[in-house]
C-alpha positions in Angstrom: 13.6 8.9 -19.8 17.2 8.3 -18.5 16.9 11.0 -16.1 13.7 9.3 -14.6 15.5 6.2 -14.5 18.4 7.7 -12.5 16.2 9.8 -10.2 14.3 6.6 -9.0 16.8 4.7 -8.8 18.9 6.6 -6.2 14.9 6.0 -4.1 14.8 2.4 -4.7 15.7 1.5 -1.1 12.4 3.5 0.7 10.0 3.6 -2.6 7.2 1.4 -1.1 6.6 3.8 2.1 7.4 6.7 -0.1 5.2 6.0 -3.1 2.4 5.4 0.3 2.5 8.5 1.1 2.8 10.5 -2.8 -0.1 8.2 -3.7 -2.2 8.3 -1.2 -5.0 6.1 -2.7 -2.5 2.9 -3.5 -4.4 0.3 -2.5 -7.7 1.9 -4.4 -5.3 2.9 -7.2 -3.3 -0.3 -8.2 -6.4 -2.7 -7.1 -8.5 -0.8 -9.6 -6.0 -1.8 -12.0 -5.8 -5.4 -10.4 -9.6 -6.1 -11.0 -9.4 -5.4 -14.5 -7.5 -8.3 -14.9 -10.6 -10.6 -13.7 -13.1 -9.2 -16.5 -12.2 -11.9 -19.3 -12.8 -15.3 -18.6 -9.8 -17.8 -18.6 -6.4 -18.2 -16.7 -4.1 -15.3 -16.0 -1.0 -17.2 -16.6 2.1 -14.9 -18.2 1.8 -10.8 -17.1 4.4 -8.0 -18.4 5.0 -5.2 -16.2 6.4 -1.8 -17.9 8.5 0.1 -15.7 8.0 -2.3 -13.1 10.4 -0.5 -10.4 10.1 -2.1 -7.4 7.9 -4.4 -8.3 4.9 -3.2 -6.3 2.1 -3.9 -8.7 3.5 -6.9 -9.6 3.3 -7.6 -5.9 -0.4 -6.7 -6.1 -0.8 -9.4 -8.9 0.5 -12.0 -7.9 -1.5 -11.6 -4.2 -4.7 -12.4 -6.6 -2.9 -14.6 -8.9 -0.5 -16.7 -6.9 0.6 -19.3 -10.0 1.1 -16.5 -12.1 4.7 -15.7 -14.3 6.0 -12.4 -14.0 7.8 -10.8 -16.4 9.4 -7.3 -15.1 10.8 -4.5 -16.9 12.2 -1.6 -15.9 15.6 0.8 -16.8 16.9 1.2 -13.2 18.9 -2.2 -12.4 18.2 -1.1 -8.5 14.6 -0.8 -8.5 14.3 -4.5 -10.4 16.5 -6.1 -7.3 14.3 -4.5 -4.6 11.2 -6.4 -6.6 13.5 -9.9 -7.2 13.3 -10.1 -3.5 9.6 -8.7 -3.1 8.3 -11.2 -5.7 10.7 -13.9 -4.2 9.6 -17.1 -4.8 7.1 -16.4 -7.9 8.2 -17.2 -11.3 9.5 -13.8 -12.1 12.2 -12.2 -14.6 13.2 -8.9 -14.7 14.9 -7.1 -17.6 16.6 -4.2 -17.5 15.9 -2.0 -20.4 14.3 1.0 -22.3 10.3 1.0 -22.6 11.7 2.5 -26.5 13.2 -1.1 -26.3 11.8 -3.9 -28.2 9.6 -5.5 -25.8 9.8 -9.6 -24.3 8.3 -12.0 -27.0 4.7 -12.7 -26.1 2.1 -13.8 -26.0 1.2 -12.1 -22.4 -2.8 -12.4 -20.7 -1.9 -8.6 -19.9 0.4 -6.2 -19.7 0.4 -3.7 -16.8 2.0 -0.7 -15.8 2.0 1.5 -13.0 3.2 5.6 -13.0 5.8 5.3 -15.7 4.5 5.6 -19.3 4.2 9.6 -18.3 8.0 9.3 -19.1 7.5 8.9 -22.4 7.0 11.6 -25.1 3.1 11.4 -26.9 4.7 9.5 -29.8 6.7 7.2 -28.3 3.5 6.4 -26.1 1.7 5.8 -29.2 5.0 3.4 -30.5 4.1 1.4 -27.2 0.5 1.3 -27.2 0.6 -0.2 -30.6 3.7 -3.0 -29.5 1.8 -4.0 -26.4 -1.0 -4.7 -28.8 1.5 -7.2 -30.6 2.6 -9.3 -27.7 -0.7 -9.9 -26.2 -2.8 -12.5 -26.8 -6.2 -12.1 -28.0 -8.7 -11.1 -25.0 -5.4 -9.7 -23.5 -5.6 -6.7 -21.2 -3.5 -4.0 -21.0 -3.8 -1.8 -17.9 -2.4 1.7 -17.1 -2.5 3.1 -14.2 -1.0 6.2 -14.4 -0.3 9.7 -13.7 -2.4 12.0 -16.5 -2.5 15.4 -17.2 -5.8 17.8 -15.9 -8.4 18.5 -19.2 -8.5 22.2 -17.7 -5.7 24.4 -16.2 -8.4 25.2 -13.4 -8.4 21.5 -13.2 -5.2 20.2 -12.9 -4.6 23.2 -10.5 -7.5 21.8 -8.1 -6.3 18.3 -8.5 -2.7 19.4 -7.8 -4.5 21.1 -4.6 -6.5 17.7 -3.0 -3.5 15.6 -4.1 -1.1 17.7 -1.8 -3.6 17.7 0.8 -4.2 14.1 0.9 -0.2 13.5 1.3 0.0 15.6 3.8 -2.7 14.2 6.0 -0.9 10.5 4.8 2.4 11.5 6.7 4.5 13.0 3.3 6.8 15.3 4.4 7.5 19.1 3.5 10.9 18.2 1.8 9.3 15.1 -0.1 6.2 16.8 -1.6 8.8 19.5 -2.6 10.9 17.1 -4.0 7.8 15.1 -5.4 6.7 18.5 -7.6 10.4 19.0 -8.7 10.7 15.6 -10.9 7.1 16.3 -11.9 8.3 19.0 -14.0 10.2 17.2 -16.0 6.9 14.4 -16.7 5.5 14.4 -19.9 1.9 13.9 -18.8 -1.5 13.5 -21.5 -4.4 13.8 -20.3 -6.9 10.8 -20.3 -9.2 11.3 -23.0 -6.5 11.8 -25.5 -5.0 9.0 -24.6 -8.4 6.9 -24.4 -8.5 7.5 -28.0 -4.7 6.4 -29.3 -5.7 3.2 -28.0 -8.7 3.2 -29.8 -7.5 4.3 -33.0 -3.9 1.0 -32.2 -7.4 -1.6 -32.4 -8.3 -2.1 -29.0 -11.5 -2.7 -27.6 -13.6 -1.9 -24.7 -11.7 1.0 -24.0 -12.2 3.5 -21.0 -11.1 4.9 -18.0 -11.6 2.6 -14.9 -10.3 5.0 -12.0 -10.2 8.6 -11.6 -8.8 10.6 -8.7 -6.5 13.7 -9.2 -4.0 13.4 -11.1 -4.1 9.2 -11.3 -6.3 7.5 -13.7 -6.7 3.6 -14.4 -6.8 3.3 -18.4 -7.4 -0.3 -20.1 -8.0 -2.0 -23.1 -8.5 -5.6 -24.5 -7.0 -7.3 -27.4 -9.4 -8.0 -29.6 -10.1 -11.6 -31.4 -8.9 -10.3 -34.9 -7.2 -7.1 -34.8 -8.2 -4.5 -37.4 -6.1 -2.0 -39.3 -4.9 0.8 -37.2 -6.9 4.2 -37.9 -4.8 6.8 -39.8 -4.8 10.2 -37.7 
C-alpha cells in the first residue's frame, strides 16, 4: 500500500486528465456509483471517501449533493491538497492516513471509494468491509467502484484487450498505458463475485454488482436496520 501511495502521489498534479484517458468510461463509471447513492430515501448529509486522491468522486458527489459534508481520506498528503482546492468551498476534511487505519467516527449516509481498495491484500479488504459496516448508519450505502480481477484468464486477457483499445482511441499515450500496466502488477485485484459475497457474509444487504465494463466494476451494499452476526467462513 505505501508503494501505491508514493507512486500516485508523484501524479497528483495531471491525475484528473490522466485517470480520463486510463478510464475511459469515467463519467459512466463514477456516476454509476453516484446514483447508487439516490436509492434509499432520506438526506445524503455526511459521505466518507477511501482513498479519496484527488478528490474526483467526491467532486462527482457533491455536483448531485451540493449541501453535502465530505470527509476525505487518502495516504498521499499531495493527492488530498489537489482535492481541498477541487472541493473548495464544500464542507470537506481530508485525513491523511492508512485505509489499515482506524477509520473517522461515524455515522456516515455512505461511504465511497473509487480504484483503491485493489491496494489492499483479500484480508485486509475483508478487515474494511466489516469497519465500513460500523461507521455507517443504518440504510447506509457503501459504494465501490473499483478495478477487479477477470473470473477467467481468457477473460481478463480480453478485458485487458478492449480496455487498451479504448485508451488509446481516448488520447492515452504509448509511454502512459506502459506505465499504467507496470503499477498494475503490483495490484492485488479480486474478482467481483468473491468479493460480492465477503460483503454478504460482513451483514449487508441488497448486494450486487451495479456496473460492469473490463476490468471496473461498481460493487454496493446497504446497512441493514439491525445488523446480524457476521457468517463464519
Amino acid at each position: 500500500m505505501a508503494d501505491a501511495v508514493q507512486i500516485f502521489a508523484e501524479h497528483a498534479p495531471e491525475y484528473h486528465a490522466l485517470r480520463r484517458r486510463l478510464v475511459p468510461d469515467l463519467d459512466g463509471f463514477y456516476g454509476a456509483a453516484v446514483d447508487l447513492l439516490a436509492l434509499r430515501a432520506g438526506p445524503l448529509a455526511r459521505v466518507l471517501d477511501l482513498g479519496a486522491g484527488t478528490g474526483l468522486l467526491s467532486a462527482y458527489v457533491a455536483e448531485r449533493h451540493p449541501g453535502v459534508e465530505l470527509v476525505l481520506v487518502d495516504g498521499a498528503a499531495a493527492m488530498l491538497e489537489q482535492a481541498r482546492r477541487l472541493l473548495e468551498p464544500h464542507a470537506t476534511t481530508v485525513l491523511v492516513q492508512d485505509l489499515r487505519d482506524a477509520l473517522p467516527a461515524g455515522p456516515f449516509d455512505a461511504v465511497v471509494s473509487a480504484l483503491a481498495i485493489h491496494h489492499l491484500d483479500d484480508q485486509d479488504k475483508r478487515d474494511l468491509d466489516a469497519r465500513v459496516l460500523a461507521v455507517l448508519r443504518p440504510g447506509g450505502a457503501f459504494v465501490n467502484a473499483e478495478q477487479v480481477r477477470g473470473p477467467t484468464a481468457w477473460l481478463a486477457a480480453r478485458q485487458r484487450e478492449g480496455w487498451l483499445a479504448a485508451c488509446r482511441r481516448h488520447g492515452a499515450s504509448e509511454t502512459e498505458l506502459a506505465q499504467a500496466l507496470e503499477r498494475m502488477v503490483a495490484d492485488r485485484d479480486t474478482d467481483t463475485e468473491t468479493q460480492l459475497r465477503w460483503l454478504r457474509e460482513a451483514g449487508y444487504d441488497d448486494v450486487d454488482c451495479f456496473y460492469r465494463r473490463w476490468h471496473f466494476a461498481v460493487i454496493a451494499g446497504w446497512r441493514p436496520a439491525e445488523l446480524r452476526r457476521p457468517r463464519a467462513d
